[in-house]
C-alpha positions as CSV (number, residue, x, y, z in Angstrom):
1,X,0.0,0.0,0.0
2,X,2.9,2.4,0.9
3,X,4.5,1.7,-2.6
4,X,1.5,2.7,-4.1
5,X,0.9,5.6,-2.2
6,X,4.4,6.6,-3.3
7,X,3.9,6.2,-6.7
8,X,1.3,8.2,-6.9
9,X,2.9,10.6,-5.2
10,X,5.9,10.9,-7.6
11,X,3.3,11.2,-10.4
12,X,1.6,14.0,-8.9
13,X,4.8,15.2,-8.2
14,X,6.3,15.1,-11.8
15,X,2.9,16.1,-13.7
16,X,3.1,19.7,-11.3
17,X,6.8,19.9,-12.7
18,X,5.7,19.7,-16.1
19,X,3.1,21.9,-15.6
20,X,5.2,24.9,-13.7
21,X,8.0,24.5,-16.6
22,X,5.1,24.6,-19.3
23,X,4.0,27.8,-17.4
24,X,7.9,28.8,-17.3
25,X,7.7,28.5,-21.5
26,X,4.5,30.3,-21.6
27,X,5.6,33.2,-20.0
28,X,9.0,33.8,-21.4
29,X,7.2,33.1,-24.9
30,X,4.8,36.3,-23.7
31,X,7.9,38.3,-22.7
32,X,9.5,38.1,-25.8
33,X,6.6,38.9,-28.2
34,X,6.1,41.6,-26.0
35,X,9.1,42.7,-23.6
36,X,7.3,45.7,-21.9
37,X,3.4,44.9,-21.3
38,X,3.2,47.7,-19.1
39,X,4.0,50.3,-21.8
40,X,1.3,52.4,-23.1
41,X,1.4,53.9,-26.8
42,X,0.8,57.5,-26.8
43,X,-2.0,58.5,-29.0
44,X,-2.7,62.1,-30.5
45,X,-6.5,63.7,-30.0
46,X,-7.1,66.7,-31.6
47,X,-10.7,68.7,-30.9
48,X,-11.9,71.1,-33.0
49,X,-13.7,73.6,-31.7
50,X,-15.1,76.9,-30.5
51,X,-16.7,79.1,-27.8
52,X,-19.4,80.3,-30.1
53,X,-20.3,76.9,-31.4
54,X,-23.9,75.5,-29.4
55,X,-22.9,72.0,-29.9
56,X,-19.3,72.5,-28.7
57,X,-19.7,72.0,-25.2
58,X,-20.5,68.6,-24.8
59,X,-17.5,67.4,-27.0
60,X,-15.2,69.6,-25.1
61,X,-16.7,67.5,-21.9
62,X,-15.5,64.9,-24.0
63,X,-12.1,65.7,-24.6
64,X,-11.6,66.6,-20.8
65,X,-12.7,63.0,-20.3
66,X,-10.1,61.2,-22.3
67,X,-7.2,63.5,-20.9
68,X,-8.7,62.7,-17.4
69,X,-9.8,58.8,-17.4
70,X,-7.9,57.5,-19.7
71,X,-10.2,54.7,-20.8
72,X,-8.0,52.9,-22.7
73,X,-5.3,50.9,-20.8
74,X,-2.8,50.4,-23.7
75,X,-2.6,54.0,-24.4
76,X,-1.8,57.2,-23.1
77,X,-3.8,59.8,-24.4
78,X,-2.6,63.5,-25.0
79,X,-5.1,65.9,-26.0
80,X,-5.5,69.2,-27.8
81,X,-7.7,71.7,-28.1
82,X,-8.1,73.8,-31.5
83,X,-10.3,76.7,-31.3
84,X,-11.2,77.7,-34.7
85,X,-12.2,81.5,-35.4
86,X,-15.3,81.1,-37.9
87,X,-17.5,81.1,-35.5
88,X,-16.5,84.6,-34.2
89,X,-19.1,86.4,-36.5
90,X,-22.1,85.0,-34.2
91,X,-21.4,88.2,-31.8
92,X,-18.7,86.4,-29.1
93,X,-15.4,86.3,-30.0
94,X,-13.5,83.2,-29.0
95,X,-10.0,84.4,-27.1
96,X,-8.5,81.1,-28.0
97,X,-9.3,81.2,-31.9
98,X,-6.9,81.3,-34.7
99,X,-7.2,81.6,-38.1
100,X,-4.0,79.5,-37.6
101,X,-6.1,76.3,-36.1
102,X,-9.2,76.9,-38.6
103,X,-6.2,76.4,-41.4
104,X,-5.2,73.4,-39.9
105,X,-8.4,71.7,-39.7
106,X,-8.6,72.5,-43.4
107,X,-5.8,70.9,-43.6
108,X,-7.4,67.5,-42.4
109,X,-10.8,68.6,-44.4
110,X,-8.9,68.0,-47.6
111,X,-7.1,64.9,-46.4
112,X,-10.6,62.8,-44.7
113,X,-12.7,64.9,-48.4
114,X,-15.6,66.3,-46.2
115,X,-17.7,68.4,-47.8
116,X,-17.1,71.1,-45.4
117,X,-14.8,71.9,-42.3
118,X,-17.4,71.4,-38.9
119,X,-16.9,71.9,-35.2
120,X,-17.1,69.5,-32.8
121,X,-14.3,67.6,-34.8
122,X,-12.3,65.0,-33.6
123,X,-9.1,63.4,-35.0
124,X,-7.4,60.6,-33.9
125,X,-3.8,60.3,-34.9
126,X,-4.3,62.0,-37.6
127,X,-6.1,59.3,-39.1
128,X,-9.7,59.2,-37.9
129,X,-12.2,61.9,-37.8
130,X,-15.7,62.1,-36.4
131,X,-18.2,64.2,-34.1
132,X,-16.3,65.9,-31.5
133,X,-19.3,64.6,-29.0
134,X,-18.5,60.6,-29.7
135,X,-17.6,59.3,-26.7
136,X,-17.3,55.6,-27.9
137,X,-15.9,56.4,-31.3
138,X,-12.8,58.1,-29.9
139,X,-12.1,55.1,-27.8
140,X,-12.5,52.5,-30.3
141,X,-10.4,54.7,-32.4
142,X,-8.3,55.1,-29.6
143,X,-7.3,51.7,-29.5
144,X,-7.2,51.0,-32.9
145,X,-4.2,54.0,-32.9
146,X,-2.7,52.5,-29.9
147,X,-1.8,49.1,-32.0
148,X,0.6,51.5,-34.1
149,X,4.1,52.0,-33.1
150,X,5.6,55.4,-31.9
151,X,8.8,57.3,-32.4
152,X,10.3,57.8,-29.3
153,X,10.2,61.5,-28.4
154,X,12.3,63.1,-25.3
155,X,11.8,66.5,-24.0
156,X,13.6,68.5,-21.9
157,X,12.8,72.3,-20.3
158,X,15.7,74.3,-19.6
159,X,13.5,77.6,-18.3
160,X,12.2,78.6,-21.8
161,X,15.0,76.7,-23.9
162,X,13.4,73.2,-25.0
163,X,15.2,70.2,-26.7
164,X,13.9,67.7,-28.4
165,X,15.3,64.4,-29.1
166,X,13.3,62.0,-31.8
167,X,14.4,58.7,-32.5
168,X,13.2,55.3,-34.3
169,X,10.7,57.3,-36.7
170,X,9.0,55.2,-38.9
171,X,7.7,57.1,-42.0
172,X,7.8,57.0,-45.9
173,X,7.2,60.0,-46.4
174,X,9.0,63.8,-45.0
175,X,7.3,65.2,-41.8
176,X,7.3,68.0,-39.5
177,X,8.0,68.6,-36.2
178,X,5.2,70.4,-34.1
179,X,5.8,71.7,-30.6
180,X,2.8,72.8,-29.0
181,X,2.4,75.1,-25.8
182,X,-1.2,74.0,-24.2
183,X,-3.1,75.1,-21.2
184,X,-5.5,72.9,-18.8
185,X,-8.5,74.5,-16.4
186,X,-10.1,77.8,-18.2
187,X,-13.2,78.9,-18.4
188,X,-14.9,81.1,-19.8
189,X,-18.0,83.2,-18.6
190,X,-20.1,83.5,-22.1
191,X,-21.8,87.3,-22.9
192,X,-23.0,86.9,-26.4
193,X,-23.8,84.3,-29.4
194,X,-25.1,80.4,-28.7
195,X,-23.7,79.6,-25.5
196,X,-24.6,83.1,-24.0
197,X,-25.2,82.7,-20.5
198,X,-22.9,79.8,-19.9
199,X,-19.2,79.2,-18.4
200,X,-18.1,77.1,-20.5
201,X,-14.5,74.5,-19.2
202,X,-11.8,73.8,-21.4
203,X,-8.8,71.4,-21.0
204,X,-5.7,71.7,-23.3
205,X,-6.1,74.7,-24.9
206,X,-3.6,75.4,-28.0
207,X,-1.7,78.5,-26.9
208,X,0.8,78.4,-29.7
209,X,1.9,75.8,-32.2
210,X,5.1,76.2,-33.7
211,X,6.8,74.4,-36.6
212,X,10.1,73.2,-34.9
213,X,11.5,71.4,-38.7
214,X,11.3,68.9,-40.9
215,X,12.8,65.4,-40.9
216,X,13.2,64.5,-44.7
217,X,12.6,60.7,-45.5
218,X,15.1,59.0,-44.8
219,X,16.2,59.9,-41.7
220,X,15.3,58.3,-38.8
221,X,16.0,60.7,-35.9
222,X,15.8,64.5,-35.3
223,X,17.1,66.9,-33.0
224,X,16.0,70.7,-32.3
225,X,16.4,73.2,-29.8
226,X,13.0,75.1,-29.3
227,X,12.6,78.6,-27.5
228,X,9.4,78.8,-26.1
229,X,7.5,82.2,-25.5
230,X,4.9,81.9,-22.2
231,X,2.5,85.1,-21.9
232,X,2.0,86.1,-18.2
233,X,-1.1,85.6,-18.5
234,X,-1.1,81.8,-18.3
235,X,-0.7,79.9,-15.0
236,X,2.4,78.1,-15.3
237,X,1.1,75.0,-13.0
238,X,-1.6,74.2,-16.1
239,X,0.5,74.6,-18.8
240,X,2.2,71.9,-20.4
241,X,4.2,71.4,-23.9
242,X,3.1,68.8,-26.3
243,X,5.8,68.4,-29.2
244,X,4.8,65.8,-31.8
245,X,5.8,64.0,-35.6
246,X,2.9,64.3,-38.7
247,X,3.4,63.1,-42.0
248,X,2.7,66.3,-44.2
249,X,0.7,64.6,-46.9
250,X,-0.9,61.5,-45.1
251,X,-0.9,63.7,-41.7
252,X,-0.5,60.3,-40.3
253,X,0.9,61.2,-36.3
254,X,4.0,59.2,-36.0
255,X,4.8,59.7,-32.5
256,X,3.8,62.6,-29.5
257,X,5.1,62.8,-26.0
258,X,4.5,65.7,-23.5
259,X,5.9,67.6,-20.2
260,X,4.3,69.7,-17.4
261,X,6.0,73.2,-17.7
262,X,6.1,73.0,-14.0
């Protein structure tokens, strides 16, 4: 009976070793396809939109909630907010607009062929548009961008004096350099036009976006030094700089990284 029991007990024994060095396999097989599976991708949102616009709030509510949730676990999601001037003529004047941001949404309007340029946009990567106000379209597009590889992008702050250091860029095409000064927690207290009445909230509002330079083709990395002009106006603990690779023809967001000014 004790042989028996003893048998069994070396079987047991030698099945949990197979078992634990299967496991072993497993594991080191999952480490290898993927050596980091705590790394997120960053992924680019860009909103379009204005103060004057009635069916802009809502989508900015929906951009504060991607910058602040984070919904999708594989990415890391950096945020921007364009506030076009068209809208201007409605009888409020949006202190954030630029003729600059309503060019580059025309920009994309030639790219995605919509008939017209609209606020709320959204565009993911540079890749997907749709209503600004689509909460589950800009996470499903969310994670589709996150499955794309990203240059790797370093920043540092030097007082006002940035540098920028790109590496492992992926692109068939030349592409510029964007650096972006953005500020979080505004708000505005609406007098005139379709939101009159309202304070409306904003997160990353587009302060100033500056072409930084080109990488041509075939290059791979890119360095730049970057002096950045703050107004005193802004409040240095929401401000943050967001520098980041497009693809001038495709406008396809190769890779975006940021840092807190303070």
């Amino acid at each position: 009976m004790k042989t028996v029991i003893l048998v069994i007990l070396l079987i047991f024994s030698a099945a949990c070793s197979m078992q634990t060095v299967e496991s072993q396999k497993q594991t080191e097989m999952s480490k290898a396809e993927n050596p980091n599976p705590q790394a997120k991708q960053t992924v680019l949102v860009e909103l379009f939109t204005s103060e004057g616009c009635s069916s802009c709030p809502p989508a900015d509510k929906a951009l504060a909630f991607l910058q602040r949730e984070q919904p999708v676990p594989q990415a890391e999601i950096i945020t921007l907010a364009f506030h076009v001037d068209y809208w201007n003529y409605l009888g409020w004047k949006d202190e954030f607009s630029s003729a600059e941001f309503s060019k580059r949404q025309e920009d994309y309007g030639k790219k995605f062929k919509t008939d017209s340029i609209y606020t709320p946009q959204m565009v993911v990567d540079g890749q997907t548009e749709f209503v600004g106000n689509n909460s589950g379209k800009a996470v499903n597009s969310v994670m589709e961008a996150a499955k794309s590889p990203k240059a790797k992008i370093e920043l540092t702050l030097n007082e006002n004096n940035l540098k920028i250091n790109i590496s492992e860029i992926s692109k068939t095409e030349n592409a510029t350099v964007f650096a972006v000064i953005a500020e979080d927690n505004l708000s505005t207290n609406i007098k005139r036009g379709e939101n009159s009445g309202r304070v409306l909230e904003h997160t990353s509002v587009v302060r100033e976006l500056k072409n930084v330079g080109t990488v041509q083709g075939e290059n791979s990395t890119f360095s730049a030094e970057s002096i950045l002009q703050f107004q005193s106006n802004w409040k240095k603990e929401n401000v943050k700089i967001i520098v980041f690779v497009q693809e001038n023809e495709s406008r396809k967001i190769l890779g975006v990284n940021q840092l807190r000014y303070k």
